[in-house]
C-alpha positions in Angstrom: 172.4 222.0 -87.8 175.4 220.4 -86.2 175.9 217.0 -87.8 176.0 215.6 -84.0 172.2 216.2 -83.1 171.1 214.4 -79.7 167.6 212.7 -79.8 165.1 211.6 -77.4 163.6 208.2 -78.2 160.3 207.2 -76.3 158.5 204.5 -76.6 154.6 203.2 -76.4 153.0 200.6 -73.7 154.0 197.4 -73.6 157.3 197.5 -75.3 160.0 199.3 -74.2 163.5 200.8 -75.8 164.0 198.1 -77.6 161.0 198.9 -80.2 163.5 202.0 -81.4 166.5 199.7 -82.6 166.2 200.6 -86.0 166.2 203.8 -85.2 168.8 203.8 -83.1 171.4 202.1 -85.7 170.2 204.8 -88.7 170.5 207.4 -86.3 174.2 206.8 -85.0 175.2 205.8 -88.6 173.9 209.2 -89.5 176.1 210.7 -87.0 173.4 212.1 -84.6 173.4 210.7 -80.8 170.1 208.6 -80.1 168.9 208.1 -76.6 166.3 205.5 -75.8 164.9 205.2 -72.6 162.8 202.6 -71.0 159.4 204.5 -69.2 158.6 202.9 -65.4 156.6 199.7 -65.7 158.9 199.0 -69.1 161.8 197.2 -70.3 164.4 197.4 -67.3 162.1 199.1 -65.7 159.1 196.5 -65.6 159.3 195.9 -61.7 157.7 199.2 -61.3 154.5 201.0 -61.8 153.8 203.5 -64.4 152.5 207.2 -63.5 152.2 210.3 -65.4 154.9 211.6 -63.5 157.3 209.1 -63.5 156.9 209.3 -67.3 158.1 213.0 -67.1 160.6 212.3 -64.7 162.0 209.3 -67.2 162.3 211.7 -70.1 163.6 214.4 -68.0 166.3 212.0 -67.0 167.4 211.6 -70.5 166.9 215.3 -71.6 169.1 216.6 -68.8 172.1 213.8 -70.4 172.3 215.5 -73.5 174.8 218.1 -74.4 172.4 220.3 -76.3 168.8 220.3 -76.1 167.4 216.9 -78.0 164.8 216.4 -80.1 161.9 214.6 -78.7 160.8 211.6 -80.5 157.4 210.0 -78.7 155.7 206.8 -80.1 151.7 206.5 -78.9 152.4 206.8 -74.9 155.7 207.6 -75.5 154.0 211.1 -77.6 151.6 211.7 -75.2 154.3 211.6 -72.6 156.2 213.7 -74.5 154.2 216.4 -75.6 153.2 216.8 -71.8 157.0 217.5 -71.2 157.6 219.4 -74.1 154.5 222.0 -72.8 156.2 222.3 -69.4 159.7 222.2 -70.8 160.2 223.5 -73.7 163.0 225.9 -73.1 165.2 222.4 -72.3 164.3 221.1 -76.4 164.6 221.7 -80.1 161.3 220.1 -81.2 159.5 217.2 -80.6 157.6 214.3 -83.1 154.5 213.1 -82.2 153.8 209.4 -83.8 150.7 207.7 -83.2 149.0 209.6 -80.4 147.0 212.3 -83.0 143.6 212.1 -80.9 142.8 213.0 -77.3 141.8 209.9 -75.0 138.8 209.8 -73.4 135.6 209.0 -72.9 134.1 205.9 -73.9 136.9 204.1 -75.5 138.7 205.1 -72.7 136.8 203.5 -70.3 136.2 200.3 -72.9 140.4 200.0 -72.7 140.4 200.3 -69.1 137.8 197.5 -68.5 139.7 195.4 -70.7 143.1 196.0 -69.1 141.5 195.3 -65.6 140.2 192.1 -66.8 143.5 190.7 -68.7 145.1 191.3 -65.8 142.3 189.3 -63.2 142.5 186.5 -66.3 146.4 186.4 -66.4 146.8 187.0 -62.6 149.0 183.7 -61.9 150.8 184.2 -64.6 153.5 186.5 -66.0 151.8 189.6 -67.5 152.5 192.9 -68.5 148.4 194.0 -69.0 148.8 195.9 -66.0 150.3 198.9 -67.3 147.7 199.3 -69.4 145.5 200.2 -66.7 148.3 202.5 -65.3 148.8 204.2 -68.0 144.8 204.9 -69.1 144.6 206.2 -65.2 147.9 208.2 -65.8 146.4 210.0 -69.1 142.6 210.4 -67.6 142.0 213.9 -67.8 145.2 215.1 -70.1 144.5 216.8 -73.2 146.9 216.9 -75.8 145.3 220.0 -77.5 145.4 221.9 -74.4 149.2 221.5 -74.1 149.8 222.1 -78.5 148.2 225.3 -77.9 150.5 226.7 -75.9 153.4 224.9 -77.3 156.0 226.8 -79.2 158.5 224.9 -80.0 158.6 222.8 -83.6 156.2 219.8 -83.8 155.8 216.8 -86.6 152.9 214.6 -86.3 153.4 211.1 -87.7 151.3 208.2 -88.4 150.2 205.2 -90.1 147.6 205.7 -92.4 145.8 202.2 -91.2 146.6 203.8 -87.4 142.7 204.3 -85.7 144.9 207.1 -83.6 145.3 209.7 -86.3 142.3 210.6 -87.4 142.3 213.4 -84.6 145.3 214.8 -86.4 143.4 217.8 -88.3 142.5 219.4 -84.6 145.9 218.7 -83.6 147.1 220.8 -86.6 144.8 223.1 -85.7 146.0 223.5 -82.2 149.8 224.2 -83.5 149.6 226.5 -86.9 152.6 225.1 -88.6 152.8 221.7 -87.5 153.5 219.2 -90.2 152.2 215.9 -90.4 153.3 212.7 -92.7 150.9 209.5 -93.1 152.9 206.5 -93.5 150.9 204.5 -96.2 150.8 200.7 -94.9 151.6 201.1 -91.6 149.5 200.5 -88.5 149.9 202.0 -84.8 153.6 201.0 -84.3 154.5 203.2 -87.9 158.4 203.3 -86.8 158.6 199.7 -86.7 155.8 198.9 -89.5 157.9 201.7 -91.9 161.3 201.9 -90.4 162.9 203.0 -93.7 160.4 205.8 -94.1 160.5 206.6 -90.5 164.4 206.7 -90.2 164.0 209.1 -93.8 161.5 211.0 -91.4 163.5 211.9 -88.5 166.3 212.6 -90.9 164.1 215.0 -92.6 163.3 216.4 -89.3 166.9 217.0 -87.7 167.9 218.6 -91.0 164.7 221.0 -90.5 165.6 222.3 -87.1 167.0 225.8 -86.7 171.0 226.1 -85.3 172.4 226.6 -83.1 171.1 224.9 -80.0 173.3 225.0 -76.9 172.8 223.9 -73.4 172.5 227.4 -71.2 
């Protein structure tokens, strides 16, 4: 592996590039090049509204800056958004990590979120709020399945998650769905595990860059 790896950070609703500073700092002191990106409805990016492709189009953004082909790093939307670009671009990677996002959503919980989301944002109408994505995001991901696109995924994948994290205990079927796939559980940590566990995180991704197979060049 070149010691100057270039890495794709993405992050989950309601946050925004910001949530990856630790990761950001252990990544550059570690000589690799970290890129995180703010999603549409997000950070810098609040003033718009979120959609499924405007997430793809956001990470292809930031994939296409790179020198080489990056690894992905996705955090809860952030890995569902990124597994969905990593299945229809996978030529353009070198793997991707999947944190907090190890279980397909739908049904009833999905609808249960949604409701909520539409009423935070009724209750918080004349004020500022941010609840709104929420519902964008549930109606972005409505009908995506994760498994589908880790079937017919070849490149690399590493699952990680919080062991207190309701959102991994669909990992085993995601392990099924890509023989190979590794997955750590971050003992402690909740949803947010890069921010909960930076240390172990940041030891993580480290793990992970030195795990990836040279050379990777930009065609």
């Amino acid at each position: 592996m070149s010691p100057d790896h270039p890495i794709v950070l993405v992050h989950g609703t309601r946050t925004s590039s910001r949530i990856w500073d630790d990761q950001v700092r252990a990544l550059t002191e570690g000589g690799h090049t970290p890129v995180a990106i703010d999603l549409p409805g997000h950070g810098s990016r609040s003033g718009e509204r979120f959609t499924f492709d405007g997430g793809l189009a956001a990470i292809d953004a930031a994939v296409a800056s790179c020198d080489a082909p990056p690894l992905l790093v996705g955090l809860s939307l952030g890995g569902y958004m990124s597994l969905a670009y990593a299945a229809r671009h996978e030529d353009r990677l070198a793997g991707v990590v999947l944190a907090g996002c190890s279980t397909e959503i739908k049904g009833k919980p999905l609808r249960t979120y949604r409701r909520l989301s539409t009423r935070a944002v009724r209750l918080f109408s004349r004020r500022e709020t941010t609840w709104h994505v929420v519902g964008d995001m549930l109606g972005a991901l409505h009908g995506y399945s994760p498994l589908a696109d880790l079937r017919g995924l070849g490149l690399p994948v590493w699952l990680v998650n919080g062991a207190r994290d309701p959102l991994r205990f669909g990992a085993r079927r995601y392990l099924s769905a890509r023989p190979g796939s590794r997955q750590w559980v971050v003992p402690g940590a909740g949803h947010d595990v890069n921010s909960h566990a930076p240390v172990v995180f940041n030891r993580i991704l480290m793990h992970v860059l030195r795990e990836l197979t040279p050379p990777f060049a930009r065609a």
